[in-house]
N, C-alpha and C positions, 0 to 999 in steps of 0.2 A: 464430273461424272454424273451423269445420270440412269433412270430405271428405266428400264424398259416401260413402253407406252402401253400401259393394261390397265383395267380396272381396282386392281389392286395396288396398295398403296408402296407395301415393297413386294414386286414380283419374283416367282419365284421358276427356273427353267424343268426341263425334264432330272434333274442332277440334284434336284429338291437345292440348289445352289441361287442367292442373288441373280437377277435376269437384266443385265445392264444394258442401255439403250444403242444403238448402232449409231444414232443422228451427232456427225461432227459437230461439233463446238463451233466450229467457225460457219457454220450454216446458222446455230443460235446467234451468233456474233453479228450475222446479217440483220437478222432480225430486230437487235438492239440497234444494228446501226439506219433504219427504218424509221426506229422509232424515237431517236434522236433526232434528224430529219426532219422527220413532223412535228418536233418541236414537244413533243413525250416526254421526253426526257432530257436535261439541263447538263447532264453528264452520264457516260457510261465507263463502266469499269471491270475488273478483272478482277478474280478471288484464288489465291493457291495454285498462281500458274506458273508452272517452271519454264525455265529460259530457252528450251525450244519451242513452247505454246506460245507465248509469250511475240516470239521472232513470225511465228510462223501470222498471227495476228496481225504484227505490222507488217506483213509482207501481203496480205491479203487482204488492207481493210483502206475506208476511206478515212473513217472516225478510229482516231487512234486513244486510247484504253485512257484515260484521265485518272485513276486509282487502281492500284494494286493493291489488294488487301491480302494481309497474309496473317497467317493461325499459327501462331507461337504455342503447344502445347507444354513445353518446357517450362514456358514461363505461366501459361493459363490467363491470356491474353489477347487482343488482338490490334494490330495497328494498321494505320494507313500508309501508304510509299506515292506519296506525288508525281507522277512520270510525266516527262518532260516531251513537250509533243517533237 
Protein backbone atom coordinates (compact mmCIF):
# COMPACT_ATOMS: atom_id res chain seq x y z
CA UNK A 1 0.00 0.00 0.00
CA UNK A 2 0.89 3.16 -0.67
CA UNK A 3 -0.01 7.23 0.08
CA UNK A 4 -1.38 9.04 -2.08
CA UNK A 5 1.10 11.16 -4.29
CA UNK A 6 1.11 14.78 -2.25
CA UNK A 7 3.45 16.77 -0.69
CA UNK A 8 2.79 15.49 2.46
CA UNK A 9 4.26 12.93 3.94
CA UNK A 10 1.13 10.95 5.14
CA UNK A 11 -1.77 12.57 3.28
CA UNK A 12 -4.79 13.17 4.42
CA UNK A 13 -8.41 13.11 2.15
CA UNK A 14 -11.69 15.35 2.64
CA UNK A 15 -12.80 12.66 5.63
CA UNK A 16 -9.68 14.12 7.55
CA UNK A 17 -8.98 9.99 6.77
CA UNK A 18 -5.24 8.42 5.45
CA UNK A 19 -5.48 9.46 1.39
CA UNK A 20 -4.08 5.98 -0.25
CA UNK A 21 -2.58 6.11 -3.55
CA UNK A 22 -4.80 4.60 -6.64
CA UNK A 23 -1.26 3.54 -8.67
CA UNK A 24 -1.49 -0.67 -8.86
CA UNK A 25 1.24 -2.37 -7.65
CA UNK A 26 1.82 -4.15 -10.58
CA UNK A 27 2.56 -0.98 -12.56
CA UNK A 28 5.45 -0.30 -9.60
CA UNK A 29 6.25 -4.04 -10.30
CA UNK A 30 6.99 -2.78 -13.95
CA UNK A 31 8.99 -0.54 -12.97
CA UNK A 32 11.35 -2.79 -10.85
CA UNK A 33 11.17 -5.02 -13.53
CA UNK A 34 12.97 -1.89 -15.82
CA UNK A 35 15.19 -1.66 -13.46
CA UNK A 36 16.42 -5.02 -13.10
CA UNK A 37 16.72 -5.04 -16.86
CA UNK A 38 19.36 -2.38 -16.79
CA UNK A 39 21.13 -4.24 -14.62
CA UNK A 40 19.89 -1.76 -11.32
CA UNK A 41 19.22 -4.17 -9.67
CA UNK A 42 20.66 -7.97 -8.99
CA UNK A 43 17.27 -9.11 -7.63
CA UNK A 44 13.75 -7.94 -7.08
CA UNK A 45 11.29 -8.85 -4.66
CA UNK A 46 8.05 -8.85 -2.94
CA UNK A 47 7.12 -7.77 0.96
CA UNK A 48 3.56 -8.85 2.76
CA UNK A 49 2.03 -10.09 -0.51
CA UNK A 50 -0.91 -12.53 -0.09
CA UNK A 51 -1.53 -15.28 -2.51
CA UNK A 52 -3.69 -13.51 -4.83
CA UNK A 53 -1.04 -10.48 -5.29
CA UNK A 54 1.41 -12.70 -5.27
CA UNK A 55 -0.33 -14.97 -8.51
CA UNK A 56 -1.65 -12.04 -9.98
CA UNK A 57 2.43 -10.87 -10.27
CA UNK A 58 3.36 -14.03 -11.87
CA UNK A 59 0.74 -13.81 -14.23
CA UNK A 60 1.76 -10.52 -15.41
CA UNK A 61 5.46 -10.07 -15.17
CA UNK A 62 8.64 -11.17 -17.12
CA UNK A 63 10.98 -11.04 -13.82
CA UNK A 64 9.40 -13.22 -11.34
CA UNK A 65 9.73 -12.01 -7.51
CA UNK A 66 13.20 -13.65 -6.09
CA UNK A 67 12.16 -12.88 -2.27
CA UNK A 68 9.21 -12.73 -0.28
CA UNK A 69 9.67 -11.07 2.72
CA UNK A 70 7.06 -11.42 5.23
CA UNK A 71 6.37 -9.52 8.85
CA UNK A 72 5.65 -11.92 11.54
CA UNK A 73 4.30 -9.40 14.22
CA UNK A 74 3.43 -12.36 16.53
CA UNK A 75 6.79 -13.21 16.59
CA UNK A 76 8.46 -9.48 16.14
CA UNK A 77 10.55 -10.53 13.43
CA UNK A 78 11.09 -10.66 10.00
CA UNK A 79 12.13 -13.45 7.48
CA UNK A 80 12.95 -14.23 4.07
CA UNK A 81 10.94 -17.15 1.63
CA UNK A 82 13.17 -17.92 -1.34
CA UNK A 83 10.72 -18.55 -4.28
CA UNK A 84 11.31 -20.72 -6.83
CA UNK A 85 11.36 -19.27 -10.34
Amino acid sequence: MGFREDEDLFPKGDDDKIAFSDVDYLEAWKGMEEAYNLGLAKNIGISNFNHEQIERIFANSTVKPTVLQVYSSFQYYCFLVTMYR
